[in-house]
N, C-alpha and C positions, 0 to 999 in steps of 0.2 A: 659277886658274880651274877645274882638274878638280875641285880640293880643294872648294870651292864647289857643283860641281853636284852633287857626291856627296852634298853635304850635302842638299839638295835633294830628290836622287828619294829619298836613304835617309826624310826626312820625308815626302815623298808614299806611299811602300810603308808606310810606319807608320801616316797616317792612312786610306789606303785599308783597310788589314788590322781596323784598328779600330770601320770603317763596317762592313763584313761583319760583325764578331762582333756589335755591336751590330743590327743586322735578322735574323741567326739566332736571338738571345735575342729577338727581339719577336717573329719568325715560330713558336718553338716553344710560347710563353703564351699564342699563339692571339691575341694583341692584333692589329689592325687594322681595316679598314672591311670589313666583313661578313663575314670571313672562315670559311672552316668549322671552324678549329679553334676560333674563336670560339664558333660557332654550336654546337661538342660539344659544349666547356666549357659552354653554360650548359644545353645538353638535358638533362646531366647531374649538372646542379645540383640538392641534395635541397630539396625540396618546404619550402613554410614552412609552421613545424608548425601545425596545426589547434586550436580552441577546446579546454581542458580538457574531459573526458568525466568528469561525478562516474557513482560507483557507487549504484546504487538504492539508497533508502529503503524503511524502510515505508512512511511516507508518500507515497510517489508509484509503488505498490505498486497494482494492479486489486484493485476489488473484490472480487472473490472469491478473491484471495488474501490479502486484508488481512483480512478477517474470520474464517479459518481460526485454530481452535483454541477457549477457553472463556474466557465471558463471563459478567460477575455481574450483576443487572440492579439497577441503582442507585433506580428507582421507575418503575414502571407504574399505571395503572388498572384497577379490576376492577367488572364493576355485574352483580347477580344478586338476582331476584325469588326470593326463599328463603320458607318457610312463614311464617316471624316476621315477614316485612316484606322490602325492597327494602334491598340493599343496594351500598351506592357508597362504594369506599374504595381506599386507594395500598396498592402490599405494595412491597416490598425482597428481594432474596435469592435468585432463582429463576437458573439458570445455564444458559447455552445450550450448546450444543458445534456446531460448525460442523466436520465434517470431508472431507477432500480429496476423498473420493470421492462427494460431494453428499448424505452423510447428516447427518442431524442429531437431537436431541435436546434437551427444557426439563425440565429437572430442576426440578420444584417442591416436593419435600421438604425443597430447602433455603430456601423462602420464610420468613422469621418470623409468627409467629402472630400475626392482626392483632384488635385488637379495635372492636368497632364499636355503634354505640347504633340499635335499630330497635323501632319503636312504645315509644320510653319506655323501653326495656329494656337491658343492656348483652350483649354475646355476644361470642365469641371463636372465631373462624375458623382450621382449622388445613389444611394442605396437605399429599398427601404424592404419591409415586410420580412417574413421569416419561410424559412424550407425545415421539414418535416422527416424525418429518417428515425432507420430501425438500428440496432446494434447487438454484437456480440462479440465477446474475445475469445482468445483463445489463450488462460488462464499462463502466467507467468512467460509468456513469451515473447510475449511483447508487438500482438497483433490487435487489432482491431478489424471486423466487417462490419461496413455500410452498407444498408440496402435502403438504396432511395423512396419516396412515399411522392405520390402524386400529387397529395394536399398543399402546396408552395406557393405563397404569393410574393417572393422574393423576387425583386427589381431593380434594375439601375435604369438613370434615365442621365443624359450627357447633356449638358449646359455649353454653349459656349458663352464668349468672354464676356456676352451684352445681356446675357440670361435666360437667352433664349435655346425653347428646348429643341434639340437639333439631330436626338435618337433615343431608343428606348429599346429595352430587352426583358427579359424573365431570365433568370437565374436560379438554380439549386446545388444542394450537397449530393455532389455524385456519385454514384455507384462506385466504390471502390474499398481497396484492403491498404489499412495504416498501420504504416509502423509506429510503435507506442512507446515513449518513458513517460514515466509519474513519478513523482513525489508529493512530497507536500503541500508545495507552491506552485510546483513548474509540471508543464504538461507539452511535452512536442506531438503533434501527426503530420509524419511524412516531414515535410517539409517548415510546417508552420510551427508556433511557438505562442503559448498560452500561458496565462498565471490565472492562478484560484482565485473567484470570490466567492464564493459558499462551498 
């Protein structure tokens, strides 16, 4: 009979010892109904991470910083009452420079020589020197201000067909508000159409 109850409480002291360790391991993982270790563990739970952040393009670059540097002007229009007649023609070639501190410059020496037919005649229009201008945008909207500079020694001078020079002008970048896209490559104002080289 003793041999019996020994066996007994020695199983009750075993299973009660085993009840304890098991509620120690559940009370130190914080597991239970509200409990504060619970409540640590998840205060200090790290954050679930946030959307990928890409790195700026140019493309999604302000305008006035997308159009910083030089531009070759792909085709403009030009219209001038000249001695020999009225003349209205597309040029190529002239280079703008847009730089950081809101200077600017149109290099029209590097225009190509256009030729053109007025009263019947054939002539050849040459460019040279550059005009001088101020800038500033108005960030994402796709504006541009021009304020002209005095400094210009941009010229055409009109050839006709024996080479002989037959007019002359001054030229500059006018006072005026352009409309602006940018990108990478491509650069329109107003009307004209530009691609990057720096």
């Amino acid at each position: 009979m003793r041999k019996h109850l020994s066996l007994i409480i020695g199983a009750a002291v075993t299973l009660v010892a085993a009840l304890i360790g098991a509620a120690a391991t559940l009370y130190a993982a914080g597991v239970g109904d509200g409990s504060d270790s619970a409540r640590t563990a998840l205060a200090s739970s790290p954050p679930a991470p946030s959307s990928v952040q890409t790195s700026p393009t140019v493309e999604t670059l302000d305008i006035d910083d997308c159009v910083l540097g030089r531009w070759e002007v792909v085709s403009e229009s030009f219209s001038w009452d000249l001695k020999v007649g009225k003349a209205s023609f597309a040029a190529s070639g002239a280079v703008y420079t847009f730089a950081p501190d809101g200077s600017g410059f149109k290099d029209y020496s590097t225009i190509k020589d256009v030729d053109v037919i007025m009263s019947g005649k054939e002539f050849t229009i040459h460019f040279s020197g550059a005009s001088h201008f101020t800038w500033e945008s108005s960030v994402r909207v796709g504006i541009i201000y021009v304020h002209r500079e005095d400094d210009s020694d941009a010229a055409m001078v009109v050839y006709d067909s024996d080479g002989n020079q037959v007019d002359t002008g001054r030229t500059w970048v006018p006072e005026e508000t352009m409309h602006v896209t940018c990108d990478v490559q491509r650069l329109t104002l107003n009307e004209k159409t530009l691609s990057r080289l720096t």
